[in-house]
C-alpha positions as CSV (number, residue, x, y, z in Angstrom):
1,X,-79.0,-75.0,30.9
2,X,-80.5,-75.4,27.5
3,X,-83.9,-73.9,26.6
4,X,-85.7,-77.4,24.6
5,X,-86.1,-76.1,21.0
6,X,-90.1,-76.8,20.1
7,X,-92.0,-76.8,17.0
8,X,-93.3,-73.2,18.2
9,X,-89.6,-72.0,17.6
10,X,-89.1,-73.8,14.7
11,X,-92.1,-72.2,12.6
12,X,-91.5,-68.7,14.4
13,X,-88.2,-69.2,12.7
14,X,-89.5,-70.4,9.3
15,X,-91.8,-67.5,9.0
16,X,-89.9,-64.7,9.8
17,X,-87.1,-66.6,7.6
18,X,-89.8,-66.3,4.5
19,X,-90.6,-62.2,5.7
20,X,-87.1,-61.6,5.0
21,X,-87.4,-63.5,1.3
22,X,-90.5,-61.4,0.7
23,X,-88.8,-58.3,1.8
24,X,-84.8,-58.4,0.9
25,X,-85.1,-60.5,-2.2
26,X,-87.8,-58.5,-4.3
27,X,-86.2,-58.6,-7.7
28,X,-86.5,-62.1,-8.2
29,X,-90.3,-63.1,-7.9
30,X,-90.4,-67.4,-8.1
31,X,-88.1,-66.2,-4.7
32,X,-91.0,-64.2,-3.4
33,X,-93.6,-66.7,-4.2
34,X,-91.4,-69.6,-2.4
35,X,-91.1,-67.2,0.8
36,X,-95.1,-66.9,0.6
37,X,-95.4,-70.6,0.6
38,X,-92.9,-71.0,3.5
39,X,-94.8,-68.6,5.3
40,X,-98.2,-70.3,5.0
41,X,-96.6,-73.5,5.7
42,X,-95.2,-72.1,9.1
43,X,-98.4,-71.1,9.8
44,X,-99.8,-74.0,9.4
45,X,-97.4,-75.9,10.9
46,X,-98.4,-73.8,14.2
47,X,-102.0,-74.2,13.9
48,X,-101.0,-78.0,13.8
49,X,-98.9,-78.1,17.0
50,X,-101.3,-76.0,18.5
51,X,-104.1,-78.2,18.3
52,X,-102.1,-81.2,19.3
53,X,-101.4,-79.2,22.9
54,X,-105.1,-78.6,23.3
55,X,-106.4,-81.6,22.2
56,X,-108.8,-80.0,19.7
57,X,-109.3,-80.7,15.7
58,X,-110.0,-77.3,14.5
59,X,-106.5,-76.0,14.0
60,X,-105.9,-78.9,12.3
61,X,-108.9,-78.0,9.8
62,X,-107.8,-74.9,9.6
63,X,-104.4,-76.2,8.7
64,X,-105.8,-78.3,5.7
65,X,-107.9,-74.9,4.5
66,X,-104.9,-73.1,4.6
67,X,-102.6,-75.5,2.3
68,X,-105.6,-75.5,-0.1
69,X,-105.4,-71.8,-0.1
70,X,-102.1,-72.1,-0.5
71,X,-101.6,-74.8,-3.2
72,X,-104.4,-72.7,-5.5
73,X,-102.5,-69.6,-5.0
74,X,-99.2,-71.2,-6.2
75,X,-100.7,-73.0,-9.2
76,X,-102.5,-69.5,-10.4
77,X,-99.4,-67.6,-9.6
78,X,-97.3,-69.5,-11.3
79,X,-99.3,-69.9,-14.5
80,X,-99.9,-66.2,-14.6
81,X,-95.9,-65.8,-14.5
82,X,-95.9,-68.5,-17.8
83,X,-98.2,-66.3,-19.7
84,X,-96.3,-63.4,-18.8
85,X,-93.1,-65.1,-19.8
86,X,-94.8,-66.2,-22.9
87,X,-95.6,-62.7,-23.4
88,X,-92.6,-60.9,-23.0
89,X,-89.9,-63.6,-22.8
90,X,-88.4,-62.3,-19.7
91,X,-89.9,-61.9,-16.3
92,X,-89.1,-58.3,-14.3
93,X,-90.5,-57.6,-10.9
94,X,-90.2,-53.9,-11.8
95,X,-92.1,-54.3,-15.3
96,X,-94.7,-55.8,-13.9
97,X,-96.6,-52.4,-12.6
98,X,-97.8,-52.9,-16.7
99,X,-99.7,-56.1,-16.2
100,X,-102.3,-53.5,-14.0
101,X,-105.7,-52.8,-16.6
């Protein structure tokens, strides 16, 4: 009848979900940086259920390594787009090829 709906489809579904942010929505860049997030939290959330079926604790350590990763990546990202809206009081994906030294 019914195929049971697991947590395998669930973050299959949130990650390709956050692809298509990164992908179709690249004018807007907080977007972009909400789809990476999503996408590292899918993983995450697959490494979890994944060590729960096998009954080992490193997935789950790599699960906690990877929401550090992410978390630093957010907070830098986000307080590079402050200085750059600081800077030039409006934030443009397509301007931003001049942030490059």
């Amino acid at each position: 009848m019914f195929e049971q709906i697991s947590i395998f489809h669930i973050s299959s579904l949130l990650f390709l979900i956050s692809i298509l942010g990164i992908f179709l929505n690249q004018k807007n860049i907080l977007v972009m940086l909400m789809s990476l997030e999503m996408m590292f939290l899918a993983v995450s959330l697959n490494l979890i259920f994944s060590s729960i079926c096998l009954d080992d604790i490193v997935g789950q350590i790599f699960s906690l390594l990877i929401l550090t990763v992410a978390a630093a990546e957010s907070s830098i990202g986000l307080a590079i787009l402050v200085v750059y809206y600081r800077i030039r009081n409006m934030i443009a994906v397509e301007l931003m090829i001049l942030v490059k030294g």
